[in-house]
C-alpha positions, 0 to 999 in steps of 0.5 A, spaced: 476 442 401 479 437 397 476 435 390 474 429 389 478 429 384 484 429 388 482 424 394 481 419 388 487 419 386 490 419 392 486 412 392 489 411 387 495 410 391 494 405 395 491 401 389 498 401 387 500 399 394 495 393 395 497 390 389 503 388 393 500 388 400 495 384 399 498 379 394 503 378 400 497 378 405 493 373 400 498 369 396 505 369 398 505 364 403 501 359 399 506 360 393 512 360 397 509 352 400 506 351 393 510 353 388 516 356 390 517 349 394 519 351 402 516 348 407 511 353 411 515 353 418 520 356 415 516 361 412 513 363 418 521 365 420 521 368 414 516 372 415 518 374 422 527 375 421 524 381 416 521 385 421 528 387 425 530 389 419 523 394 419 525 396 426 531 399 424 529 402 417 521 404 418 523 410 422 529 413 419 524 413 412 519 416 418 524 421 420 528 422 414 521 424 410 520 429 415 527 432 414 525 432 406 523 439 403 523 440 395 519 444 390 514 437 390 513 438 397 516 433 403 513 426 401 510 426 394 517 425 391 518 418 393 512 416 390 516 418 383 523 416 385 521 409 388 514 407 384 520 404 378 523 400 383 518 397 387 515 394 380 522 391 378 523 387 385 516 386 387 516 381 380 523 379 382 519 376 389 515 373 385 520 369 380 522 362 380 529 360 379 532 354 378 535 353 384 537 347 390 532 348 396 538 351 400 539 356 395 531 357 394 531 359 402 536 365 400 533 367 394 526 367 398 529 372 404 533 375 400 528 378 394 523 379 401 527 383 404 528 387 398 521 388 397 519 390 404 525 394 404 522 397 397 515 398 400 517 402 406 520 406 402 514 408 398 508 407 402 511 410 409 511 417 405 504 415 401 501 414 408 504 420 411 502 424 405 495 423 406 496 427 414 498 433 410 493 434 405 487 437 410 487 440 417 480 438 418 479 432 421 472 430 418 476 431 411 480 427 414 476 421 415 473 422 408 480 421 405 481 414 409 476 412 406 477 414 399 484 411 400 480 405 402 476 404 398 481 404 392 486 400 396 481 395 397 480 396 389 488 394 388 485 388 393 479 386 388 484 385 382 488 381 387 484 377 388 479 376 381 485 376 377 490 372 380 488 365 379 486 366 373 492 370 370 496 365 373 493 359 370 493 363 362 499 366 362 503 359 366 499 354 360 500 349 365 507 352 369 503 355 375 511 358 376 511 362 370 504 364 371 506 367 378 511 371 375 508 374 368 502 375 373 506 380 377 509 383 370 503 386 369 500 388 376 508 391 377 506 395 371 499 397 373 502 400 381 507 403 377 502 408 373 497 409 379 503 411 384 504 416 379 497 419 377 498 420 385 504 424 385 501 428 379 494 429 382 495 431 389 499 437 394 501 438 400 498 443 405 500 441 411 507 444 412 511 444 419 517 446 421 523 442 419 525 440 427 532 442 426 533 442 433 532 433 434 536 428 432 532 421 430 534 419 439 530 425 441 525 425 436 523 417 438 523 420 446 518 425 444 514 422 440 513 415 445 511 420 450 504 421 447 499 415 450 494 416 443 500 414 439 503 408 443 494 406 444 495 405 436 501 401 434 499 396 440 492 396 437 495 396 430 499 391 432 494 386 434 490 388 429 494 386 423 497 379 427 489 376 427 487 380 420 493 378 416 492 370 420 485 368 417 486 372 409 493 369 409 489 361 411 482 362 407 485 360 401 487 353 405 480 354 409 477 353 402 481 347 399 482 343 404 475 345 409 471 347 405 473 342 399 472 346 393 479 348 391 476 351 385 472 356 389 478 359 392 478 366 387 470 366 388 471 367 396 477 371 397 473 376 391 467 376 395 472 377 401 474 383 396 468 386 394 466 386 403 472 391 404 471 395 398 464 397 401 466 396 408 470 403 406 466 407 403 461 406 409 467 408 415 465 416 413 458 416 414 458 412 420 464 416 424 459 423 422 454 418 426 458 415 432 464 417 435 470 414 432 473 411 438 467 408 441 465 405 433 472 402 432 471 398 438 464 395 437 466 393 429 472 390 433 467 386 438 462 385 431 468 382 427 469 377 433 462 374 433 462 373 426 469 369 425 466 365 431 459 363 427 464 360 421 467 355 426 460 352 427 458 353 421 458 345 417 462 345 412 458 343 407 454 350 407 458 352 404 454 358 400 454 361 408 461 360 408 461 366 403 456 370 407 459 370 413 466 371 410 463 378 406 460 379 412 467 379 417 470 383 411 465 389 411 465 390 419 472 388 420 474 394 413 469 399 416 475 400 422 481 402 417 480 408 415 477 410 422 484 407 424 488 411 419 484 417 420 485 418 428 494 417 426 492 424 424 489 426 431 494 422 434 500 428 430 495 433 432 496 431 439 503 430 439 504 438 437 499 440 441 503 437 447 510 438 446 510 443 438 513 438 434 510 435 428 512 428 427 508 426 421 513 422 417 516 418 424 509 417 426 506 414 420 513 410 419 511 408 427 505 406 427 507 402 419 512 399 423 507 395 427 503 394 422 508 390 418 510 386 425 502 384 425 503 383 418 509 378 419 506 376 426 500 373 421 503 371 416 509 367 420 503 364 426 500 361 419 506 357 417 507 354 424 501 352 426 499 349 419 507 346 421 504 344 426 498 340 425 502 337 420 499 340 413 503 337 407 503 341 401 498 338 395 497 331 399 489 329 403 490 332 409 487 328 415 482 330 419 486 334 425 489 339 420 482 340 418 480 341 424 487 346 425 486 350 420 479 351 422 480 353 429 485 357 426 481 361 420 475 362 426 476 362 433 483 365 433 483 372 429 476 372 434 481 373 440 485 378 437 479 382 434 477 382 442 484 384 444 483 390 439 478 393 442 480 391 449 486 396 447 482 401 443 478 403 450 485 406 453 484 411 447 483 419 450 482 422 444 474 422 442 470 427 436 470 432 440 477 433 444 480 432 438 476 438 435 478 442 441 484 440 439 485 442 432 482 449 433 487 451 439 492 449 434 489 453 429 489 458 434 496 458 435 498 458 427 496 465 427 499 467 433 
C-alpha cells in the first residue's frame, strides 16, 4: 500500500511533465503562427515530420529502460539524469532569434525535434514508473488519478499564468515574454521531477529478458489484442483532444470575439481536468473500467456537439460547456492509464515476458502521433479556411474554426469508444489475472 505521500510526489512528476505537454498542446501552435512568424501549414507538417523520428526512438527508450538496473531501480534514474536537460531545450524551443523566415523554419524543427526527443526520454520511464510501484490494480487506478490530478495542476499554471507572464515579463515584447515564461516554468519542472525521483520506489521487479532482442520483443509484445486496442484508441483519442485544446484559444478570439477571455477559458478548461481526475477512482470502484471509459467517450461527443449550436454571444455558456467536456473527457485518463498496467499484466501472463518499459514507450508512441495528428489537423485546416494571423477573419473561417473545435473532436471521441468495445479485459478478468500471476511468483 503506497502513501500518499508517495503517490503525490509521483503527481508531481507529471506536473513537471505538463508544464511541457500542455504548453505544446495549448500554445505552441499559436506562438509558432503569432510570434514565431510561420504560417500554420507548415506547422501542421511540423508537427507530423517529428513523429518518424518518435517511431524509431519511443521503443528503443521503451526497451532500453527495461534493460536498465541500477541501485535507483530501472526507471527513477532518468528523472535525474534527464530532468536538467529537458529545462534547458524546453526554453531553447521557446526562444525567438533573429532570424530569415527560412532560417525560422529550421530553427522550429530543429529546437521540436530535440524537445520531443528530450521528453521521450524522460516521460517514457516517468510512465513506466507508475506500473512498477504496486501490484495491485485497484492501487493502480488511485496512482493515475494522483498522477492525474497533478498533471492537471502543471496544466492549471500553464493556462493561468502564461498570458499574463508573457505580457509582464515581455513589457510589450510577446517574444521575450514567451521565453522569460518558459525560464521560470523550465526551473519549476526541473525541481518537481526531482522531488519525484527522491520520494518514490519501485516494487515491481521482472526478470531482465535477456533472451529477446528489441525485434523479438516488438513480435511478442504485438501479439497482445489489450495492447494493440490501446494504442489504436490512444491514438484516436489524442488526435481529437489535442485538435479542439489546440483551437480553443483561436475559438475564443475569433468566434467568441473576447481575445481577452482566452486565459479565463482555457482555465476553466484546466480546473474541468483537474476535478475530472480526481473522480476517475471512485467511479472505477463503481463501474467497470471498460464500460465507464466508453460511456464518457460517448458523453464527451455530446457535449462538443451542443458547443457547435451554441450562439456565439452566450458566451458565459460557452465556459460551461468547455468545463463540462473537459471534466467528462479527463475522467477517462487515469482510467486509460491504469488499464496500460493490466494490459503488461496481461502480456506476462500470456507468454512470461514483462515488457513495462516497451509498452509504455508503445503506447506513448501513439499518444504523441495523436498529439501531432491534432496539432498538424489544426494548422491545415486553419490553412485551409484561409486563417491569416492578426487580421479580421471572414465569416467562413469562423464558421471553419467553429466546425473544427466542436463537430470534429465529437467523431474521434465516438471513434474511441467504438475502439474501446473490442477491449477484453474487464475488472474482474483482470484480477483473475493478478491473482494467477501472483500465484506463479511463489512457485
Amino acid at each position: 500500500m503506497l502513501t500518499k505521500k508517495e503517490k503525490i510526489a509521483y503527481g508531481l512528476g507529471d506536473t513537471a511533465s505538463n508544464i511541457i505537454f500542455q504548453t505544446v498542446m495549448l500554445f505552441l501552435t499559436f506562438f509558432y503562427t503569432d510570434i514565431f512568424g510561420i504560417s500554420p501549414a507548415i506547422v501542421g507538417t511540423l508537427f507530423l515530420v517529428v513523429r518518424i523520428i518518435d517511431a524509431i526512438t519511443d521503443p528503443l527508450m521503451g526497451s532500453l529502460t527495461d534493460a536498465t538496473r541500477t541501485k535507483y531501480g530501472s526507471y527513477r534514474p532518468y528523472l535525474l539524469w534527464l530532468a536538467l536537460p529537458f529545462g534547458v531545450i524546453s526554453i531553447i524551443t521557446f526562444t525567438t532569434p533573429d532570424l530569415s523566415d527560412t532560417g525560422k523554419v529550421i530553427y522550429a524543427f530543429v529546437t521540436y525535434t530535440l524537445l520531443m526527443l528530450v521528453y521521450t526520454a524522460i516521460n517514457i520511464p516517468y510512465s513506466a514508473l507508475g506500473g512498477v510501484l504496486s501490484k495491485d490494480p485497484t492501487e493502480r487506478v488511485s496512482i493515475q488519478s494522483y498522477r492525474f490530478v497533478f498533471g492537471m495542476l502543471g496544466g492549471l499554471i500553464i493556462s493561468s499564468c502564461t498570458m499574463p507572464l508573457v505580457s509582464w515579463l515581455g513589457k510589450g515584447d510577446n517574444a521575450l515574454g514567451y521565453q522569460l515564461t518558459m525560464v521560470i516554468m523550465s526551473c519549476l519542472g526541473v525541481a518537481l521531477f526531482l522531488i519525484c525521483f527522491r520520494f518514490t520506489k519501485e516494487r515491481v521487479v521482472a526478470q531482465q529478458n535477456k533472451q529477446l532482442n528489441l525485434k523479438q520483443q516488438m513480435n511478442t509484445l504485438w501479439q497482445n489484442g489489450p495492447f494493440k486496442v490501446l494504442c489504436a484508441a490512444s491514438l484516436m483519442l489524442l488526435t481529437s483532444m489535442v485538435l479542439r485544446t489546440t483551437l480553443a484559444i483561436y475559438y475564443v478570439k475569433y468566434v467568441l470575439g473576447e481575445a481577452d477571455l482566452v486565459t479565463a477559458f482555457v482555465t476553466i478548461g484546466m480546473i474541468g481536468n483537474i476535478l475530472g481526475c480526481a473522480c476517475a477512482q471512485p467511479l472505477s470502484k463503481r463501474v467497470d473500467k471498460k464500460t465507464a471509459y466508453i460511456y464518457l467517450q460517448y458523453l464527451s461527443a455530446i457535449i462538443s456537439c451542443v458547443a457547435f449550436w451554441l450562439p456565439g454571444e452566450q458566451l458565459i455558456w460557452a465556459f460551461v460547456i468547455y468545463f463540462l467536456w473537459c471534466f467528462v473527457t479527463q475522467m477517462a485518463t487515469p482510467l486509460l492509464w491504469a488499464k496500460m498496467a493490466d494490459t503488461i499484466d496481461y502480456g506476462q501472463w500470456q507468454n512470461g515476458h514483462r515488457l513495462t518499459g516497451l509498452v509504455y514507450a508503445s503506447v506513448v508512441f501513439f499518444i504523441k502521433l495523436g498529439l501531432a495528428l491534432g496539432g498538424a489537423i489544426a494548422g491545415w485546416l486553419l490553412a485551409y479556411y484561409g486563417y491569416q494571423a492578426n487580421t479580421a477573419l471572414s465569416e467562413p473561417t469562423r464558421d471553419g474554426i467553429l466546425i473544427s473545435f466542436t463537430l470534429f473532436p465529437a467523431i474521434g471521441s465516438i471513434l474511441v469508444a467504438l475502439i474501446m468495445k473490442r477491449y477484453i479485459l474487464d475488472n474482474q478478468t483482470v484480477q483473475q489475472i493478478s491473482a494467477e500471476l501472483a500465484v506463479k511468483s511463489r512457485i
